[in-house]
C-alpha positions as CSV (number, residue, x, y, z in Angstrom):
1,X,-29.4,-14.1,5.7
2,X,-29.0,-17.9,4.3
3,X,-32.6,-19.1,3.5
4,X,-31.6,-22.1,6.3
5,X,-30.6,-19.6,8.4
6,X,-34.8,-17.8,9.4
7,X,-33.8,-17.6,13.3
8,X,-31.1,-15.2,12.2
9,X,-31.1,-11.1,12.8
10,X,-31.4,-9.2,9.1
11,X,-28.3,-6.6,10.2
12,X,-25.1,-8.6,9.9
13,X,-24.0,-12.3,9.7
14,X,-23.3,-13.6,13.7
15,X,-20.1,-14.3,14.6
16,X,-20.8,-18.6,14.1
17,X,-22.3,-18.2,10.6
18,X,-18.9,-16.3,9.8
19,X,-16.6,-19.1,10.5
20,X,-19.5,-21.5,9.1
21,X,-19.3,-19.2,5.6
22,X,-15.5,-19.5,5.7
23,X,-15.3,-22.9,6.2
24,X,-17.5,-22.6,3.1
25,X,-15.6,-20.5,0.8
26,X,-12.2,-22.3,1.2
27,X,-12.5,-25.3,-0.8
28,X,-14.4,-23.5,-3.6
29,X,-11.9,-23.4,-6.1
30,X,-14.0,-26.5,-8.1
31,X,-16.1,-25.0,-10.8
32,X,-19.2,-27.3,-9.4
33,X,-18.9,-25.1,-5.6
34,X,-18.3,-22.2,-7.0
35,X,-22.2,-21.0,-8.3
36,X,-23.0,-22.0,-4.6
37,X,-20.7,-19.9,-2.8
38,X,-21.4,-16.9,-4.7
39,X,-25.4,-17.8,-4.3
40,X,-23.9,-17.7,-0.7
41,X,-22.1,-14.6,-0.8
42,X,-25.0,-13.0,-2.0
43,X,-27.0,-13.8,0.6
44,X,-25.1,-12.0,3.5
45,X,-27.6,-9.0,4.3
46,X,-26.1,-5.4,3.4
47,X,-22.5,-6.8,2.8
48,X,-20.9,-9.2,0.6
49,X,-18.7,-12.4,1.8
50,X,-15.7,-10.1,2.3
51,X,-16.9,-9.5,5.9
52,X,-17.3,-13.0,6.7
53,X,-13.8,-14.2,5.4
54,X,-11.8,-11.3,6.3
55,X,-10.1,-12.6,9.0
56,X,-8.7,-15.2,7.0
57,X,-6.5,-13.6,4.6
58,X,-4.6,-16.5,3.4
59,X,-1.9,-15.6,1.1
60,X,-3.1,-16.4,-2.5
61,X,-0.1,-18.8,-3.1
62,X,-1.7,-21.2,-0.8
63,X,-5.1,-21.4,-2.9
64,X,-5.6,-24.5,-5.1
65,X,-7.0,-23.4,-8.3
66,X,-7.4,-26.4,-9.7
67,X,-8.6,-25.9,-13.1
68,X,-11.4,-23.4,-12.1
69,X,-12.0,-21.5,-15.0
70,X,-11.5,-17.4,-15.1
71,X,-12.9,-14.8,-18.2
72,X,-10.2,-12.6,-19.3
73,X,-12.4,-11.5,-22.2
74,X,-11.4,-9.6,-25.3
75,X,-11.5,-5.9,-26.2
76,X,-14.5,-3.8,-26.7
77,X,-14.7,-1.6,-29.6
78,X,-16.8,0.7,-27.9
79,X,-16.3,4.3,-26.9
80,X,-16.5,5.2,-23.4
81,X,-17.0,8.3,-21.6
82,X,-16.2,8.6,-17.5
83,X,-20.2,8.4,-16.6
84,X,-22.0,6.3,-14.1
85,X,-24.4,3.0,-16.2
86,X,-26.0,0.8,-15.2
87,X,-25.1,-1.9,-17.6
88,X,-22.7,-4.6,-16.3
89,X,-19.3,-4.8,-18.3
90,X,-20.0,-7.0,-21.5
91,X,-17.0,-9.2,-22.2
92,X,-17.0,-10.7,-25.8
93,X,-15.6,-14.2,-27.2
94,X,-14.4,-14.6,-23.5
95,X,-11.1,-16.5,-22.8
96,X,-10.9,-19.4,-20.2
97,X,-8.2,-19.8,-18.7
98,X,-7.0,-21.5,-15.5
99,X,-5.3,-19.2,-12.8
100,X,-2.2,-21.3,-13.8
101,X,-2.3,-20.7,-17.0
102,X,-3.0,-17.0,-16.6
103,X,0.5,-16.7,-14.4
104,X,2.2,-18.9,-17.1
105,X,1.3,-16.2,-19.5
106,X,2.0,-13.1,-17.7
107,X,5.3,-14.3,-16.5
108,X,6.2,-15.2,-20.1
109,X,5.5,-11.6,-21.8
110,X,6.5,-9.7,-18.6
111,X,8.3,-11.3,-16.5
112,X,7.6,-10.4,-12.3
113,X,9.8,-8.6,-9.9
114,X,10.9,-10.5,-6.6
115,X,9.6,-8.1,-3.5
116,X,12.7,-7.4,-1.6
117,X,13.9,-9.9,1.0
118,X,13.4,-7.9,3.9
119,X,9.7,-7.9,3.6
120,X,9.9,-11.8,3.7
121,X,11.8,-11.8,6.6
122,X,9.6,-9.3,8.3
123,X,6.9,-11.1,7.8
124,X,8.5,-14.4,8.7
125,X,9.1,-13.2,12.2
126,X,6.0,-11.6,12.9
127,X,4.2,-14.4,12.5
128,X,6.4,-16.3,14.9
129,X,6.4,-15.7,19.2
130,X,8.0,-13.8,21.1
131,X,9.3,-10.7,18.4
132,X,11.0,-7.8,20.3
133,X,11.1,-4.5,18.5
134,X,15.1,-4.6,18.3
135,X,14.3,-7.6,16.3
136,X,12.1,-6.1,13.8
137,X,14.5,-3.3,13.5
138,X,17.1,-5.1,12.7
139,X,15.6,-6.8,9.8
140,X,14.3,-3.8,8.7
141,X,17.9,-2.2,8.8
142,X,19.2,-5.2,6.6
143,X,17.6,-3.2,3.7
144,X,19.2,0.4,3.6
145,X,16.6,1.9,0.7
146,X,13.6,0.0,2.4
147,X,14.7,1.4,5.4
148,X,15.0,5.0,3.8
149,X,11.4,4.8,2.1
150,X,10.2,3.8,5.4
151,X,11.4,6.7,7.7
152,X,9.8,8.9,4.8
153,X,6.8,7.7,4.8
154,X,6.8,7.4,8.6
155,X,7.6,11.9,9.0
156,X,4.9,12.6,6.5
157,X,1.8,14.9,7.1
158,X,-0.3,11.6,7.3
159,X,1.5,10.6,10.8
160,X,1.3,13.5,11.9
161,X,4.2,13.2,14.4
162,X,5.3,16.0,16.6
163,X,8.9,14.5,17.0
164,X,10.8,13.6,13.8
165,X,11.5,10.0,13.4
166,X,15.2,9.7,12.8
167,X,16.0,5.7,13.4
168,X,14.4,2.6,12.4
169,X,13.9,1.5,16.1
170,X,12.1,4.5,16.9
171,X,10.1,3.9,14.2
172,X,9.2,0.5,15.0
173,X,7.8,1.6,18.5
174,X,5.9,4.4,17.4
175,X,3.9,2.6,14.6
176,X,3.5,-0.7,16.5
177,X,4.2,-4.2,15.1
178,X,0.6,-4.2,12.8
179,X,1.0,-0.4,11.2
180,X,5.3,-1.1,10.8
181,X,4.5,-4.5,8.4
182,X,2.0,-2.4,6.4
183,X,4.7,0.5,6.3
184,X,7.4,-1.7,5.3
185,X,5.4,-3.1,2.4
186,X,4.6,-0.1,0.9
187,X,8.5,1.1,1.3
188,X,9.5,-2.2,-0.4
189,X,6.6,-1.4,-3.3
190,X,8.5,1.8,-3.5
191,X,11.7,0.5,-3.4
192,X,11.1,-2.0,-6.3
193,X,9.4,0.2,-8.7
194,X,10.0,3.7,-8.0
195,X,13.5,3.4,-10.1
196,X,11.6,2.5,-13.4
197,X,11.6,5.8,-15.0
198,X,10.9,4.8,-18.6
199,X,8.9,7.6,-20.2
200,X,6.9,6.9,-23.6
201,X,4.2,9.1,-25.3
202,X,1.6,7.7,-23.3
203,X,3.1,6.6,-20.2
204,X,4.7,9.2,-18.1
205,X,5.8,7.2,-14.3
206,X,6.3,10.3,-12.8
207,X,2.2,10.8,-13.4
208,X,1.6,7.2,-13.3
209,X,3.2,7.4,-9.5
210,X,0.6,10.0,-8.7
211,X,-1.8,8.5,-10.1
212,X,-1.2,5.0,-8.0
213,X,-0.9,7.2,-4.4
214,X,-3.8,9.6,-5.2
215,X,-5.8,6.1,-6.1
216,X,-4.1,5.1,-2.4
217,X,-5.5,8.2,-0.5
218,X,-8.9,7.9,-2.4
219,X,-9.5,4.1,-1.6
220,X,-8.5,5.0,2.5
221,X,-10.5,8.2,2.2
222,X,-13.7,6.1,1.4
223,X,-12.8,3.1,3.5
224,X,-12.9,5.9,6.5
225,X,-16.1,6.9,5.5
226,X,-17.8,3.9,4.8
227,X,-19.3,1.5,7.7
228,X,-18.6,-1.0,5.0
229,X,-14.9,-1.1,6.0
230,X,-15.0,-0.8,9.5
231,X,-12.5,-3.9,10.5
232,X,-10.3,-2.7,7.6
233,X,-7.1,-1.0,8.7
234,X,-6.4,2.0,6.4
235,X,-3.1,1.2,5.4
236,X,-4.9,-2.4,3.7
237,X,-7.1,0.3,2.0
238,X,-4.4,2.5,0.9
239,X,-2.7,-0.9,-0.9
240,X,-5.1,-1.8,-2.8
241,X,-5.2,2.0,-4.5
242,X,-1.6,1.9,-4.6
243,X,-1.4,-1.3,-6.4
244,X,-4.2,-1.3,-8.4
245,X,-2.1,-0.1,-11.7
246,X,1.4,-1.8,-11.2
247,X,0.7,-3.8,-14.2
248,X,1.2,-1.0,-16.4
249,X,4.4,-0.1,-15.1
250,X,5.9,-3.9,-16.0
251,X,4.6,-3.5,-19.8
252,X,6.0,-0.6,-20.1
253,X,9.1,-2.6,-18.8
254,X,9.2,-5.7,-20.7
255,X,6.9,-4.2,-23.9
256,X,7.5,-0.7,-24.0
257,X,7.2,0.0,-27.5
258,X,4.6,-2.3,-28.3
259,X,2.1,-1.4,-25.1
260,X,2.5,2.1,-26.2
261,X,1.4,1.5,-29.4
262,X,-1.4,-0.3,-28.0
263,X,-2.2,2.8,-26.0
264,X,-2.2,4.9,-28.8
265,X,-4.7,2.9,-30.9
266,X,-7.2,3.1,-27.8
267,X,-6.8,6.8,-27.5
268,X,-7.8,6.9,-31.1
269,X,-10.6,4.9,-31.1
270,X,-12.0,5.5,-27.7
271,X,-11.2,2.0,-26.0
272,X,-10.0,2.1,-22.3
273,X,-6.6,0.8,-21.6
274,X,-7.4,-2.6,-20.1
275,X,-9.3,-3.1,-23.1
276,X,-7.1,-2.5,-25.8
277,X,-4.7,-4.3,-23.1
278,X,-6.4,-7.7,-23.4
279,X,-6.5,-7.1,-27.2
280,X,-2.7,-7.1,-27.7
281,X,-1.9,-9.1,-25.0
282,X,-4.4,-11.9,-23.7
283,X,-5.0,-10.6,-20.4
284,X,-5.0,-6.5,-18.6
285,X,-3.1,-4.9,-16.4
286,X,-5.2,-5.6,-13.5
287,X,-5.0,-9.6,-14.0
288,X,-0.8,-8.9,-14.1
289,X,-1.2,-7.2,-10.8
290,X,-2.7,-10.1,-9.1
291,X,-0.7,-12.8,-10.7
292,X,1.8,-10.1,-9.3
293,X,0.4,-10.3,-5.8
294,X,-0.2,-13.8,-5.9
295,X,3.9,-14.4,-6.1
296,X,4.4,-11.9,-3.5
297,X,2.4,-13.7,-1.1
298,X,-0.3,-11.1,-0.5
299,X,-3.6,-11.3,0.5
300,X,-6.0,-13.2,-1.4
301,X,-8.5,-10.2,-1.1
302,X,-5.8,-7.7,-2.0
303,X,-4.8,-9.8,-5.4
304,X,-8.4,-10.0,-5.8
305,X,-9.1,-6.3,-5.9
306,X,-6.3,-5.2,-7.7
307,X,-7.5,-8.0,-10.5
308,X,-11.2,-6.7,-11.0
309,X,-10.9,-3.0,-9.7
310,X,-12.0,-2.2,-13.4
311,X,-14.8,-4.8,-13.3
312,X,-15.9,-5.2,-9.4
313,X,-18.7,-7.1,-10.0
314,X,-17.0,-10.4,-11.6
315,X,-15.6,-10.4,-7.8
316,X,-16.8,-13.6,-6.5
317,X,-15.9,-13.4,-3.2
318,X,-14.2,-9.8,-2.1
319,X,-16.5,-7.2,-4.3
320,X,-16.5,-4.3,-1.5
321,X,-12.2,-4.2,-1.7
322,X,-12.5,-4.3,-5.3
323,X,-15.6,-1.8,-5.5
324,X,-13.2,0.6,-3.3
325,X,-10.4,0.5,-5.5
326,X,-12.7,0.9,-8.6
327,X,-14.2,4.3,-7.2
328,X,-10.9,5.3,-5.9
329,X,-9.7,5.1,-9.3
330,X,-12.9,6.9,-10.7
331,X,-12.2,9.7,-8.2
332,X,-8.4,10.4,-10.0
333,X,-9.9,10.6,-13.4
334,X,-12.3,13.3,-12.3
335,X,-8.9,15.0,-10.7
336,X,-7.5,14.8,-13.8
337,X,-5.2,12.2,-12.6
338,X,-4.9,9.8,-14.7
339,X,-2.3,6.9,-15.0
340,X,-1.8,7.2,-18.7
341,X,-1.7,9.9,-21.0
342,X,-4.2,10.6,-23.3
343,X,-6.3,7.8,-22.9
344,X,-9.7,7.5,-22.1
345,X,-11.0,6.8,-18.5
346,X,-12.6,3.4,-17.9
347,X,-16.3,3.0,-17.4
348,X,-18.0,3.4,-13.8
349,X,-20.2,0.7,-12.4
350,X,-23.3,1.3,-10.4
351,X,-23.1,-1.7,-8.9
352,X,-19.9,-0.4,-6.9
353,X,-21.6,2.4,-4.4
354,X,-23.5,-0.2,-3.3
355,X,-20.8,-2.4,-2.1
356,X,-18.8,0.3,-0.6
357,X,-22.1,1.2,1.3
358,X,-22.0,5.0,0.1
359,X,-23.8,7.0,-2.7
360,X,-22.2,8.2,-5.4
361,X,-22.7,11.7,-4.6
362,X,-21.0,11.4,-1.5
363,X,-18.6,9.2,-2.9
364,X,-17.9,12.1,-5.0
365,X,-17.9,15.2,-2.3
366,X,-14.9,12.9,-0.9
367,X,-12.7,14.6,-3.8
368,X,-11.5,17.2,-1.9
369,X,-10.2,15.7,1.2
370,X,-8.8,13.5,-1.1
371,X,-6.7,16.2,-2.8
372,X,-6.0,17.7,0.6
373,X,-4.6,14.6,1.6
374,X,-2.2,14.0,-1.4
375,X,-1.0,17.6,-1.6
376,X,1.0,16.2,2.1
377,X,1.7,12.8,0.6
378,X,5.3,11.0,0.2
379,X,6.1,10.4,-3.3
380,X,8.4,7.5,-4.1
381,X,11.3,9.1,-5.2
């Protein structure tokens, strides 16, 4: 509760003070607002600001970042063992740079993919009046392996379906309009990546795959559980898990050789991937993701998570997605799922239960509905 704000209730933020707190966040890309917004954030009792702005989620391309300075930070030389601390992430000689500059850099050493078109035009005419379902279809049809992925997906265990979905219209009417644009993002992810089979001693993308999806399953698993997540739809859950790693997949691309290296000298000396990462590089595979996200035109909580799912509390504004992802991701290294090979698992934060509203030994009897679930999941290939 906002120390203005005495006459309010200590449960939740009302419905005014959440349009009042988004009204807030929006222009806070100055580096003089920022300190109050997360001052702000941290007042909403038993949640951070990603309840009150959720409804918003204003594609990251539309954000003006004017020169409001991020850490990247270097690498750690530390070894790190897959254990719960309580000591925050310590980034040394940090780098600041401006979100622009961080894209300018990525997109130099990487390059991005384009998401297909037919998630554009999907998405295009949602957002418009008057959409039929033929209509949908039809666009969805324009794209015969994004079609494909989707009618997969769509017959899996998750769905449980008693009839077999054999069209694209069918589709379209079973799911609903809100479940088939989720669907159809995911089949595009699929479709765009899923052909990148590159394999190098410490990057295997048929474990890397199943890594990303069990991360998927883990992150809607907890969501489910958690009263945290209530007003998120599963499917926005199971993104963020799925995404969380696609930066690796793009060095491996555009650096193979070199990131591999890289991998190897963190295996040696202990040092978790997005470390050694930020070492060779400038920047991880998380910020690549969001830089990732923010040219696709996802949400600006979604390219926030998949950005600090290894350090959740640097979040300003959406630390409960990113908290998910980052115990998502803790629950496939205790599977023995990881998304390289060899390599050393990240460290935990303590700081995340809290903001997914669930202890950690709950968090962890979730494992095996988790490996229930992905024993019945789709793969992308």
């Amino acid at each position: 509760r906002p120390a203005w704000r005495d006459d309010l209730p200590a449960p939740g933020p009302q419905e005014g003070d959440g349009i009042g707190v988004t009204g807030f966040f929006l222009p806070a890309a100055d580096g003089h607002v920022r300190p109050a917004v997360q001052e702000v954030a941290q007042e909403v009792p038993r949640r951070d600001a990603v309840a009150t702005v959720r409804r918003i989620r204003r594609p990251l391309a539309q954000e003006h970042d004017a020169g409001s300075a991020r850490c990247l930070g270097h690498a750690m030389a530390s070894s790190w063992r897959l254990s719960r601390t309580d000591t925050p992430y310590a980034m040394s000689s940090p780098i600041q740079a401006s979100s622009h500059d961080l894209a300018s850099l990525v997109q130099g050493t990487v390059g991005l993919p384009t998401l297909p078109e037919v998630v554009g035009k999907l998405n295009k005419l949602l957002e418009g009046d008057g959409a039929s379902a033929a209509d949908v279809a039809k666009v969805l049809q324009s794209d015969p392996a994004v079609a494909a992925n989707m009618l997969r997906m769509v017959n899996s265990a998750h769905y449980g379906l008693v009839v077999r979905i054999a069209s694209i219209p069918l589709a379209v009417s079973v799911l609903g309009f809100a479940t088939t644009r989720r669907v159809a993002l995911r089949a595009a992810v699929f479709t765009a990546f899923a052909s990148r089979r590159e394999k190098l001693p410490h990057f295997d993308p048929s474990e890397f795959w199943r890594h990303s999806i069990f991360v998927g399953l883990a992150a809607r698993t907890i969501a489910a559980t958690s009263p945290t997540f209530i007003d998120v739809h599963p499917e926005d859950a199971y993104m963020a898990g799925l995404l969380h790693d696609v930066g690796k997949i793009l060095l491996v691309e555009k650096c193979g050789a070199r990131y591999d290296a890289a991998l190897q000298r963190g295996a040696a000396g202990g040092v978790p991937d997005c470390e050694v990462e930020r070492a060779e590089f400038g920047f991880s595979h998380g910020e690549i993701g969001s830089v990732l996200a923010h040219k696709w035109s996802l949400p600006e909580d979604l390219a926030e998570a998949i950005r600090y799912h290894h350090a959740p509390q640097r979040s300003a504004a959406y630390k409960s997605l990113a908290s998910l992802v980052h115990l998502a991701d803790r629950l496939a290294w205790l599977a023995a799922m990881p998304s390289t090979v060899g390599t050393v698992p990240p460290p935990t934060c303590n700081e995340a239960y809290e903001h997914v509203g669930l202890p950690a030994d709950l968090v962890d009897e979730l494992l095996p509905a988790v490996r229930v679930a992905f024993a019945d999941a789709e793969m992308p290939w």
